[in-house]
PyMOL CGO cylinders between C-alpha atoms (Angstrom):
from pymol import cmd
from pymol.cgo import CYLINDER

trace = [
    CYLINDER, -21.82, 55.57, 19.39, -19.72, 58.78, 19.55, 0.3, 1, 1, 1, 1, 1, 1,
    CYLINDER, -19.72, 58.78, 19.55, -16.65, 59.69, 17.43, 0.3, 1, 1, 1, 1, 1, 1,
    CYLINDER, -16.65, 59.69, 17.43, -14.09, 58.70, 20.68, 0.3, 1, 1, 1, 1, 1, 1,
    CYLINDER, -14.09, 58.70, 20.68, -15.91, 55.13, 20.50, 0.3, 1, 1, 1, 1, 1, 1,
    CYLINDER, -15.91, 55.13, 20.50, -15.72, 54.66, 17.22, 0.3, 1, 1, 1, 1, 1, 1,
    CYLINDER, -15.72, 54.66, 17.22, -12.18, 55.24, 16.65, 0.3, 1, 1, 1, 1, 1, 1,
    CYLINDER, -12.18, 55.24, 16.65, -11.52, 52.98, 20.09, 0.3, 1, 1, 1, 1, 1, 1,
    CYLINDER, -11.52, 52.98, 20.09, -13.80, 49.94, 18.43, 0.3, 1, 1, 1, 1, 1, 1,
    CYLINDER, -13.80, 49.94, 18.43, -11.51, 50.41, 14.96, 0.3, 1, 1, 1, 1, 1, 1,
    CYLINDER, -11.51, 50.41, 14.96, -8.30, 50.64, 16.30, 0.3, 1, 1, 1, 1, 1, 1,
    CYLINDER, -8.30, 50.64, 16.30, -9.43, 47.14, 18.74, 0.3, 1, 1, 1, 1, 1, 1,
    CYLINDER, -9.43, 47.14, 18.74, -10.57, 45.75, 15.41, 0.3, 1, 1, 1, 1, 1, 1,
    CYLINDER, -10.57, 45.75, 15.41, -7.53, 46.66, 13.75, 0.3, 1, 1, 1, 1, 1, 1,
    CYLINDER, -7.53, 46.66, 13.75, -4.78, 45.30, 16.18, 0.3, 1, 1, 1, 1, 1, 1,
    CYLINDER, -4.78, 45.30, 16.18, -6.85, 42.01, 16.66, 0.3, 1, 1, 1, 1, 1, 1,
    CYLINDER, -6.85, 42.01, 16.66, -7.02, 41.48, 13.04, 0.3, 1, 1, 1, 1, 1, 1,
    CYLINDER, -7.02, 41.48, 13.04, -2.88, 42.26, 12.63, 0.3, 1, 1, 1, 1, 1, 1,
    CYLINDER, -2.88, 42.26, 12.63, -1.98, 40.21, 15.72, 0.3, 1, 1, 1, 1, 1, 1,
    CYLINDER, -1.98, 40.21, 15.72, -3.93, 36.86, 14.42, 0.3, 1, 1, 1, 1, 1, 1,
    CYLINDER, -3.93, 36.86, 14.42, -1.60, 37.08, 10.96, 0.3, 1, 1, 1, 1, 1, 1,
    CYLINDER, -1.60, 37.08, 10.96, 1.76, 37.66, 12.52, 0.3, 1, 1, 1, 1, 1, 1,
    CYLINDER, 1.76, 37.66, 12.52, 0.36, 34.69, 14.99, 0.3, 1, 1, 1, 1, 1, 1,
    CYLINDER, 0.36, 34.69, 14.99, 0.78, 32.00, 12.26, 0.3, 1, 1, 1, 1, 1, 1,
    CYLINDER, 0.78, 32.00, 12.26, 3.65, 32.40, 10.31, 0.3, 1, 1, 1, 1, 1, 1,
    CYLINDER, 3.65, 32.40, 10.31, 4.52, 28.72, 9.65, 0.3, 1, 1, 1, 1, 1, 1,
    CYLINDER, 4.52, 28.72, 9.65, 1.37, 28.20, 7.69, 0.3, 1, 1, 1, 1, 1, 1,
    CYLINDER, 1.37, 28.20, 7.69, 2.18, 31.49, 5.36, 0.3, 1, 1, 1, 1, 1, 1,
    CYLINDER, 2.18, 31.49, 5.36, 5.62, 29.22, 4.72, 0.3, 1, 1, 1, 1, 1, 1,
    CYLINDER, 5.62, 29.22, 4.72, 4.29, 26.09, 4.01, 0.3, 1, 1, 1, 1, 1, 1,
    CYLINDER, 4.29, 26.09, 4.01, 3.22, 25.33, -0.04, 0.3, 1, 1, 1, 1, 1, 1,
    CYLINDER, 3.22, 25.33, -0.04, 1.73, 22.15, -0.54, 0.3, 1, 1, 1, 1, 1, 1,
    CYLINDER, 1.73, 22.15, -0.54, 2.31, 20.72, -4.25, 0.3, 1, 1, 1, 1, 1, 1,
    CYLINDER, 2.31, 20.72, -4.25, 0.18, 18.22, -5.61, 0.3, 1, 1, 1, 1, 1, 1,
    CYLINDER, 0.18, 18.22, -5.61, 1.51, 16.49, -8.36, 0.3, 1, 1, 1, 1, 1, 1,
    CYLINDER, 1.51, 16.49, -8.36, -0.29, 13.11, -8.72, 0.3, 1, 1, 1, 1, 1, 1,
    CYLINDER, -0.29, 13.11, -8.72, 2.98, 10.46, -8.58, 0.3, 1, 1, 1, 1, 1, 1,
    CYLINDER, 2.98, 10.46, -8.58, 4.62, 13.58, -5.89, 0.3, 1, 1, 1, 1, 1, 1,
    CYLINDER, 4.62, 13.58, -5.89, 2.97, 15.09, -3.18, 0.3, 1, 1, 1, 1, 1, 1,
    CYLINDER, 2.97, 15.09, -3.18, 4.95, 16.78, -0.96, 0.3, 1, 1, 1, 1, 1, 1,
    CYLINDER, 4.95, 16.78, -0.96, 5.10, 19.58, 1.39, 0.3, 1, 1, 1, 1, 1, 1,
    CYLINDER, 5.10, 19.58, 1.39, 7.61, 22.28, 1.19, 0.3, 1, 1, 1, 1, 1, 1,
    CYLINDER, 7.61, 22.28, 1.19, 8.66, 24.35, 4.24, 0.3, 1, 1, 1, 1, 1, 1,
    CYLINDER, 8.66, 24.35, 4.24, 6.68, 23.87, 7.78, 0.3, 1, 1, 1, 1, 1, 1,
    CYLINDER, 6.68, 23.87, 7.78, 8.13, 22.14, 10.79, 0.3, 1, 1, 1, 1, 1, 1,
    CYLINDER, 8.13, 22.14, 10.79, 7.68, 18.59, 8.97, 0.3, 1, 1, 1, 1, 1, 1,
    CYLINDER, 7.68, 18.59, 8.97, 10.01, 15.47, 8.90, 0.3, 1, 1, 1, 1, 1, 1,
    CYLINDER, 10.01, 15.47, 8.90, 10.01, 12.32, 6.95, 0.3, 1, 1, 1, 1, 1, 1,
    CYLINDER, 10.01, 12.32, 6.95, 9.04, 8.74, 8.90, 0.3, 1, 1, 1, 1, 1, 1,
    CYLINDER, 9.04, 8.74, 8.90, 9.37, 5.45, 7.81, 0.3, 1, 1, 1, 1, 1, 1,
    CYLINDER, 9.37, 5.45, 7.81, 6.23, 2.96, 8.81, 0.3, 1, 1, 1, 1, 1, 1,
    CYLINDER, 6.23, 2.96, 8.81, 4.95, -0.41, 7.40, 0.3, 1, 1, 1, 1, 1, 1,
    CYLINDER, 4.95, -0.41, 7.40, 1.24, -1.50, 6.95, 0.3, 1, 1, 1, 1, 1, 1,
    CYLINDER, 1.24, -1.50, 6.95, 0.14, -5.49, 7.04, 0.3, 1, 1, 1, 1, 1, 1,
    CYLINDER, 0.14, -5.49, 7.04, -2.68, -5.84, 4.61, 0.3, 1, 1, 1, 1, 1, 1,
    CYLINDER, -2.68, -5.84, 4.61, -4.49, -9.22, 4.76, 0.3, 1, 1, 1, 1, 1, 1,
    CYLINDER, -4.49, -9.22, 4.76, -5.46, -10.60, 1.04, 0.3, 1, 1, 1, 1, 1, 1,
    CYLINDER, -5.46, -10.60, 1.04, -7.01, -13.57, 1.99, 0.3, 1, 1, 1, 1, 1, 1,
    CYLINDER, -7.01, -13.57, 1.99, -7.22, -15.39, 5.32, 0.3, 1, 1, 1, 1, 1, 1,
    CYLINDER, -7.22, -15.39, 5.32, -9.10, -18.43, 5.52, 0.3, 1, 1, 1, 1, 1, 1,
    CYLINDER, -9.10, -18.43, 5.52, -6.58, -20.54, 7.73, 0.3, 1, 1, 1, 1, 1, 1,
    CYLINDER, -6.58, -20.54, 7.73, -9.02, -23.55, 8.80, 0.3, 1, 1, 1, 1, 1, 1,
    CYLINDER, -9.02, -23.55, 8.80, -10.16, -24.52, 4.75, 0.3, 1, 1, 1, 1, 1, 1,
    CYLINDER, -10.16, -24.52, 4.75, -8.22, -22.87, 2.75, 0.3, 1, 1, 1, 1, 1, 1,
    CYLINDER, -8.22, -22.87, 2.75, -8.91, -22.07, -0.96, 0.3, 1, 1, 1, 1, 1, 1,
    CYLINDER, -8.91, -22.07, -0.96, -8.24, -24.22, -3.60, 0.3, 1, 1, 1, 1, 1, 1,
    CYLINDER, -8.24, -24.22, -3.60, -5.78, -22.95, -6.77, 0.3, 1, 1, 1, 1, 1, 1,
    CYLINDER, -5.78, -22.95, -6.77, -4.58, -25.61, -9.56, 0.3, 1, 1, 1, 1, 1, 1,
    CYLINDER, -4.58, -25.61, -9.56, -4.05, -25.18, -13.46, 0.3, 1, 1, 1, 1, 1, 1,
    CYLINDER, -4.05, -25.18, -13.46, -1.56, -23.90, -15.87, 0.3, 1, 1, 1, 1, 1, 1,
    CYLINDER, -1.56, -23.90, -15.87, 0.00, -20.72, -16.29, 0.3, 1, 1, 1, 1, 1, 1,
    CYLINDER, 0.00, -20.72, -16.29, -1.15, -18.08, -17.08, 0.3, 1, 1, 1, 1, 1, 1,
    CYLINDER, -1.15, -18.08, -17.08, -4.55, -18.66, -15.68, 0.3, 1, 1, 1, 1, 1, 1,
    CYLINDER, -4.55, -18.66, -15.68, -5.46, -16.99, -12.48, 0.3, 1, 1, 1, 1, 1, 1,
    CYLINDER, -5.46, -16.99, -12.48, -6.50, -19.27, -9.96, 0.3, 1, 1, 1, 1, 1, 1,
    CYLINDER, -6.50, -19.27, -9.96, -7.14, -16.64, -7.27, 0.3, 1, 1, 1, 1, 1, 1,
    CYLINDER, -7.14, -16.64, -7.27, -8.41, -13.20, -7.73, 0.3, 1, 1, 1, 1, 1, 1,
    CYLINDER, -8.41, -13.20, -7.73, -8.71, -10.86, -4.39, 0.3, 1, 1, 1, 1, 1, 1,
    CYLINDER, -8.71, -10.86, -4.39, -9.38, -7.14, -3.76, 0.3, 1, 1, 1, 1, 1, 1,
    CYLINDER, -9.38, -7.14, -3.76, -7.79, -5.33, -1.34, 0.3, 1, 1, 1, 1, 1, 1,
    CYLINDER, -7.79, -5.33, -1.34, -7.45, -1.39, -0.15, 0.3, 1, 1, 1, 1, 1, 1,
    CYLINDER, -7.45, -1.39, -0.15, -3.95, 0.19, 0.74, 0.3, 1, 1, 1, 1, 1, 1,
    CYLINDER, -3.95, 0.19, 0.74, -5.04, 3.39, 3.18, 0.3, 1, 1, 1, 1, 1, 1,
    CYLINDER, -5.04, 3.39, 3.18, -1.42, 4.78, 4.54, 0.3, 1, 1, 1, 1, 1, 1,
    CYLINDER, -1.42, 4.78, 4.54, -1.16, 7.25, 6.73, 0.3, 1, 1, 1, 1, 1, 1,
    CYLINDER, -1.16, 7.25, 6.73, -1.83, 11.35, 6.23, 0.3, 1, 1, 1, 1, 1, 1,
    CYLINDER, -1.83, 11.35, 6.23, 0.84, 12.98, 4.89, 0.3, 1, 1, 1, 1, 1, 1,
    CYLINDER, 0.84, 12.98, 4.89, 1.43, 9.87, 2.57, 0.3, 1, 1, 1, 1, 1, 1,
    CYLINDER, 1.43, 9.87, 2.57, 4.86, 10.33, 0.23, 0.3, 1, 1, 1, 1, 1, 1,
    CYLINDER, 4.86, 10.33, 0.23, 5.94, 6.97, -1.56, 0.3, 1, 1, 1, 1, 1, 1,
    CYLINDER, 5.94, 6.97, -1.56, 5.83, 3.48, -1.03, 0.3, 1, 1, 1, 1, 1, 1,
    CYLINDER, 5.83, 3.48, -1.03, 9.45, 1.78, -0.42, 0.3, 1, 1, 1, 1, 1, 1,
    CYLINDER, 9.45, 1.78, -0.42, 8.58, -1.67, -0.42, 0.3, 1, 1, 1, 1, 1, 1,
    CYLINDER, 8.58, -1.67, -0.42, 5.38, -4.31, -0.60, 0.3, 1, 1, 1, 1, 1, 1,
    CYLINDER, 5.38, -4.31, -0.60, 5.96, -7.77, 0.25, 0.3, 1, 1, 1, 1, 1, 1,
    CYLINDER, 5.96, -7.77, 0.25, 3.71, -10.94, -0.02, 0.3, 1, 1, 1, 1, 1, 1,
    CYLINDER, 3.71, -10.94, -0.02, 3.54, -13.28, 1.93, 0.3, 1, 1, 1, 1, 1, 1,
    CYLINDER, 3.54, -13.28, 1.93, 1.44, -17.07, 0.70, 0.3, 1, 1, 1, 1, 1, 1,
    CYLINDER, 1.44, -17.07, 0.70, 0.86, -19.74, 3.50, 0.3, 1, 1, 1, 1, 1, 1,
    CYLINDER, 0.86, -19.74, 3.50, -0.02, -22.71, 1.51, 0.3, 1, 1, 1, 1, 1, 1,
    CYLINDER, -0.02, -22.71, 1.51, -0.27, -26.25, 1.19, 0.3, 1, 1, 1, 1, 1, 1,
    CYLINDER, -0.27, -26.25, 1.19, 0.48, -28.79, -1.70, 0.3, 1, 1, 1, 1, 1, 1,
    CYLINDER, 0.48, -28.79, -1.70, -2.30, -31.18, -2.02, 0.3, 1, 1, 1, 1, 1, 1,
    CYLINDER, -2.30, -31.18, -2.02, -0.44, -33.51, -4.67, 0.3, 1, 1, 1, 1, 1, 1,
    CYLINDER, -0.44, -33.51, -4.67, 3.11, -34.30, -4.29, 0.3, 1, 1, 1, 1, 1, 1,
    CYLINDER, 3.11, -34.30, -4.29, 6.20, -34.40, -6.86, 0.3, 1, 1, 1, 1, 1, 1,
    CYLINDER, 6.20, -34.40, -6.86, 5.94, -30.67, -7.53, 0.3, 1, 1, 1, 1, 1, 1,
    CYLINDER, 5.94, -30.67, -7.53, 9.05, -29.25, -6.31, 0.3, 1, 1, 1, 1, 1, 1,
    CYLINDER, 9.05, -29.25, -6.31, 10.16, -25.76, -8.17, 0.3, 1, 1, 1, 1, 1, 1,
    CYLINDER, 10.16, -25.76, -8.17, 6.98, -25.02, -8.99, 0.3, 1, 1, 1, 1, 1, 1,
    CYLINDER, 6.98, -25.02, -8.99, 6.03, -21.28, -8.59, 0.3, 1, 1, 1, 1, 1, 1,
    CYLINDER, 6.03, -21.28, -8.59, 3.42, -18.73, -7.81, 0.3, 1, 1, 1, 1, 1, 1,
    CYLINDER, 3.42, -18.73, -7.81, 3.12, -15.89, -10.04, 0.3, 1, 1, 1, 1, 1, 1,
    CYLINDER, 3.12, -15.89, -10.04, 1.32, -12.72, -8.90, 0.3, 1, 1, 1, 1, 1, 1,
    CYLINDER, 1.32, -12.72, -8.90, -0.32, -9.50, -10.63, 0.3, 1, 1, 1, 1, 1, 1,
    CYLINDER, -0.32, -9.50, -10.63, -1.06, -6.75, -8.92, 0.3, 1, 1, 1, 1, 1, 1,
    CYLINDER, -1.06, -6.75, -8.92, -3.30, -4.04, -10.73, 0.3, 1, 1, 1, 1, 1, 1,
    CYLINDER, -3.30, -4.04, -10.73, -2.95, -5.60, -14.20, 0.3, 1, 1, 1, 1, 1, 1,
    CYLINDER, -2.95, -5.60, -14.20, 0.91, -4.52, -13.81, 0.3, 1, 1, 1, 1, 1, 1,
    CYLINDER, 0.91, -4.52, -13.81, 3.89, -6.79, -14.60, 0.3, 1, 1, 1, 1, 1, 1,
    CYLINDER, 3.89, -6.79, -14.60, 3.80, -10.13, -14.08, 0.3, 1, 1, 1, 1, 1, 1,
    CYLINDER, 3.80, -10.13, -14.08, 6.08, -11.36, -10.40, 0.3, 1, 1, 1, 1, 1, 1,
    CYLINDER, 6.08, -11.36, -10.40, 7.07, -14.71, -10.50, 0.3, 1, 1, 1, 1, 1, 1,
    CYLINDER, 7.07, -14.71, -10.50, 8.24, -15.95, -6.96, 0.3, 1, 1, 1, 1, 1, 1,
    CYLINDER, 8.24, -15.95, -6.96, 11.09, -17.98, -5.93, 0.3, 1, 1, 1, 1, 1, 1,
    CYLINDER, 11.09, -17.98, -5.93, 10.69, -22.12, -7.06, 0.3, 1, 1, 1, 1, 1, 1,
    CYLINDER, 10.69, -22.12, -7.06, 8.40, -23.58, -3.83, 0.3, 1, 1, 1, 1, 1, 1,
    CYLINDER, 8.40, -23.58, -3.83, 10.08, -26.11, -1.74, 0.3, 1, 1, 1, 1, 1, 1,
    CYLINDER, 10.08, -26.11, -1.74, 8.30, -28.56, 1.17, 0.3, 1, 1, 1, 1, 1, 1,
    CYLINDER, 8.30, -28.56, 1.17, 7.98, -25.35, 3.04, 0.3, 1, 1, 1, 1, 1, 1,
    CYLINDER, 7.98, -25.35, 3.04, 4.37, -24.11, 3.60, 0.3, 1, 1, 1, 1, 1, 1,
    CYLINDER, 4.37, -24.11, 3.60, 5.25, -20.21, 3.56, 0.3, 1, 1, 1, 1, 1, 1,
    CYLINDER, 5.25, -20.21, 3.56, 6.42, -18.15, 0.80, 0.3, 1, 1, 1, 1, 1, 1,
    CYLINDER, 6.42, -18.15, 0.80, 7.31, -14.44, 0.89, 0.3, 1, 1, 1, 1, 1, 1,
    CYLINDER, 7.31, -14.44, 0.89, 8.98, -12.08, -1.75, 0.3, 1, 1, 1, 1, 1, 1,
    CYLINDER, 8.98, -12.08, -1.75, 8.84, -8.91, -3.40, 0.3, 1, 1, 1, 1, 1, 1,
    CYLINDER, 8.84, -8.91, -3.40, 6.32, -6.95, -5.74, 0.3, 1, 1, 1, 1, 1, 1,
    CYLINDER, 6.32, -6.95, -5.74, 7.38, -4.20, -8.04, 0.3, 1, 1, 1, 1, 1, 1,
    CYLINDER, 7.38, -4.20, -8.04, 6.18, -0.65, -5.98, 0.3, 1, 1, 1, 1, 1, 1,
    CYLINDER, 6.18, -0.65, -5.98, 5.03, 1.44, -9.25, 0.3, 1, 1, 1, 1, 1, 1,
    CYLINDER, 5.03, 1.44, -9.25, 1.68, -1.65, -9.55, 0.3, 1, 1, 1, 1, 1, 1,
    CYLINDER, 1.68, -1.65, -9.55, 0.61, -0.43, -5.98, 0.3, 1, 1, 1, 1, 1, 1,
    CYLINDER, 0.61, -0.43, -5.98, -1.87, 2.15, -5.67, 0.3, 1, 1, 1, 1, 1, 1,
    CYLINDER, -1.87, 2.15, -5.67, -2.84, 4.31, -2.79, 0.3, 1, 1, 1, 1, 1, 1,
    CYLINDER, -2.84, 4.31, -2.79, -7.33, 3.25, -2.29, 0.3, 1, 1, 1, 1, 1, 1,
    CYLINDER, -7.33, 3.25, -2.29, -8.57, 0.38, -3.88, 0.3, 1, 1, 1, 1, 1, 1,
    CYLINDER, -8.57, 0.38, -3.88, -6.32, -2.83, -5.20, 0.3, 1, 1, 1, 1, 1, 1,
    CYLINDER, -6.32, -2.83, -5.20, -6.80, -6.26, -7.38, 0.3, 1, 1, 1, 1, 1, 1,
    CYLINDER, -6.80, -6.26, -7.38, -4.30, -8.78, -6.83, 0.3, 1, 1, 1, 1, 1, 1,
    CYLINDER, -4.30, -8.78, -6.83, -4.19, -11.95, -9.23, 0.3, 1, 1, 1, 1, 1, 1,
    CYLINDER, -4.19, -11.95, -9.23, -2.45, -15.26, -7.96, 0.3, 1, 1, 1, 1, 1, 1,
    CYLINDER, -2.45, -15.26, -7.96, -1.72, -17.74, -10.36, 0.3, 1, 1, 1, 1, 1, 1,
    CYLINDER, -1.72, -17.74, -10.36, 0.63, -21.07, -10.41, 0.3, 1, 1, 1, 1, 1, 1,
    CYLINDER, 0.63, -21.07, -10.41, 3.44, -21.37, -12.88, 0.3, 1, 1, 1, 1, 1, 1,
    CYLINDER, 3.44, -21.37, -12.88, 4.09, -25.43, -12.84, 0.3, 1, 1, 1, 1, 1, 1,
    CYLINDER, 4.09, -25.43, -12.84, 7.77, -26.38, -13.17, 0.3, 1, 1, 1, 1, 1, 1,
    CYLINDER, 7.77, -26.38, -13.17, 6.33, -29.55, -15.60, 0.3, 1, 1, 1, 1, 1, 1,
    CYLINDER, 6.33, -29.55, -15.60, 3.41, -27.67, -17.86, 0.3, 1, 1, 1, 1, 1, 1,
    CYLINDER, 3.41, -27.67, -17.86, 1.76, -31.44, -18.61, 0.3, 1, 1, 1, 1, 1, 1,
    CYLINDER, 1.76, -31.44, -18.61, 0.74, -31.81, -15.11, 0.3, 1, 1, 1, 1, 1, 1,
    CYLINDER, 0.74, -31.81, -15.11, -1.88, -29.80, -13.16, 0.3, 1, 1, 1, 1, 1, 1,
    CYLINDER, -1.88, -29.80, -13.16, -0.76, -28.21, -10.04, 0.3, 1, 1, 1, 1, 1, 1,
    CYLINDER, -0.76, -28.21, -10.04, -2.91, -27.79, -6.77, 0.3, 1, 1, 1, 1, 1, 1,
    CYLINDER, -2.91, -27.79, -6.77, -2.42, -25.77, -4.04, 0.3, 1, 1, 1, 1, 1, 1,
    CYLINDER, -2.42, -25.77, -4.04, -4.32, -25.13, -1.03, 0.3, 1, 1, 1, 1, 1, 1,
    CYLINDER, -4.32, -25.13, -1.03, -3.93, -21.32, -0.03, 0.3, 1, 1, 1, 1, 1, 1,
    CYLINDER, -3.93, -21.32, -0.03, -4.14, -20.04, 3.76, 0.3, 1, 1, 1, 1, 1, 1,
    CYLINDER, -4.14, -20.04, 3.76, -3.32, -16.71, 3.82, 0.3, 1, 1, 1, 1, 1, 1,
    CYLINDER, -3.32, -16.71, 3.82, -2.31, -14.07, 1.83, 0.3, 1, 1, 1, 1, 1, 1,
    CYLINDER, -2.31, -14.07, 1.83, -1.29, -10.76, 3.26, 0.3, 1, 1, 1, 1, 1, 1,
    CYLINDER, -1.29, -10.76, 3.26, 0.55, -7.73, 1.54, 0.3, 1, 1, 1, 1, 1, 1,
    CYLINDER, 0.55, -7.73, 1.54, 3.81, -5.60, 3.69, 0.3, 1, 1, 1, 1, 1, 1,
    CYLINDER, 3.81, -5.60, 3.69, 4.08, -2.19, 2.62, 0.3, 1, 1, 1, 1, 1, 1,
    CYLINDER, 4.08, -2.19, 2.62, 6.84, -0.29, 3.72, 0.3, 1, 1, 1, 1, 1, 1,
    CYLINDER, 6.84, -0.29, 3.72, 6.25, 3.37, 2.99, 0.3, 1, 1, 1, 1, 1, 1,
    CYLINDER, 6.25, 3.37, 2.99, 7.54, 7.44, 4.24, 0.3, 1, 1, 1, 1, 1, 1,
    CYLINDER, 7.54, 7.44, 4.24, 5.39, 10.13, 5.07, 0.3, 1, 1, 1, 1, 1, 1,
    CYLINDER, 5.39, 10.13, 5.07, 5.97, 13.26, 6.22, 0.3, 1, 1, 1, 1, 1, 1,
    CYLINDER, 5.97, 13.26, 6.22, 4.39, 14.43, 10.04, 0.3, 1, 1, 1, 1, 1, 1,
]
cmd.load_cgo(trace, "trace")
């Protein structure tokens, strides 16, 4: 190779190397922090969405599983794995849902009591002849990969034993991420 081709083959080098970097100046603008309880991405073309996830617990809708006993003994124990979406920010909301059905009678206002992650204690609203119960779990007990809920009864009258059959259980988590 000659001097004139040399200084041809550097200069091609050279422009194709400088055009590629000014090519992709949203990534040089984007910083990704990774905090563990915040990760978020600064700059880039990204927005926040809002999506929920159904998670089924338990689902055994022809038997169902037996619970009964006192609280605070956990009748039920089921794992479970909460996989959102890349780009994953925070959880908003998780809501359980418990199909069920009483199999002795006279136990009105008794209540389920849940535990997710050996976090706080959720006691749910008193049960009434309805077979369906749904409320609210605190969002800090819920962890992003692998889960351990608890289900537990929490008689209204501590002398008698409670039994439940249980259906279904299935988690709703509400949660942002950024895309």
């Amino acid at each position: 190779m000659n001097r004139k081709e040399a200084i041809i083959v550097a200069l091609l080098l050279l422009t194709t190397f400088m055009g590629s970097t000014f090519a992709a100046p949203a990534v040089q603008q984007m910083l990704i922090v990774n905090d563990p309880l915040n990760v978020r991405i600064v700059g880039g073309p990204f927005t926040s969405h809002v999506t929920s996830l159904d998670i089924d617990v338990l689902s055994n809708k022809f038997n169902g599983i037996p619970i009964s006993g006192n609280f605070p003994t956990w009748n039920l124990t089921a794992a479970f794995s909460f996989s959102p979406r890349l780009g994953f920010v925070q959880a908003t909301a998780v809501l359980i849902t418990i199909e069920w059905d009483e199999l002795s009678n006279g136990h009105d206002d008794d209540r389920f009591s849940v535990r997710l992650n050996e976090g706080s204690f959720s006691v749910l609203a008193p049960l009434r002849p309805q077979t369906t119960q749904i409320g609210s779990l605190p969002l800090q007990d819920l962890r992003v990969g692998s889960n351990l809920l608890n289900l537990g009864v929490v008689p209204n009258n501590p002398s008698v034993t409670t039994s439940f059959l249980i259906y279904e259980v299935r988690l709703t988590v509400e949660y942002t991420f950024m895309a």
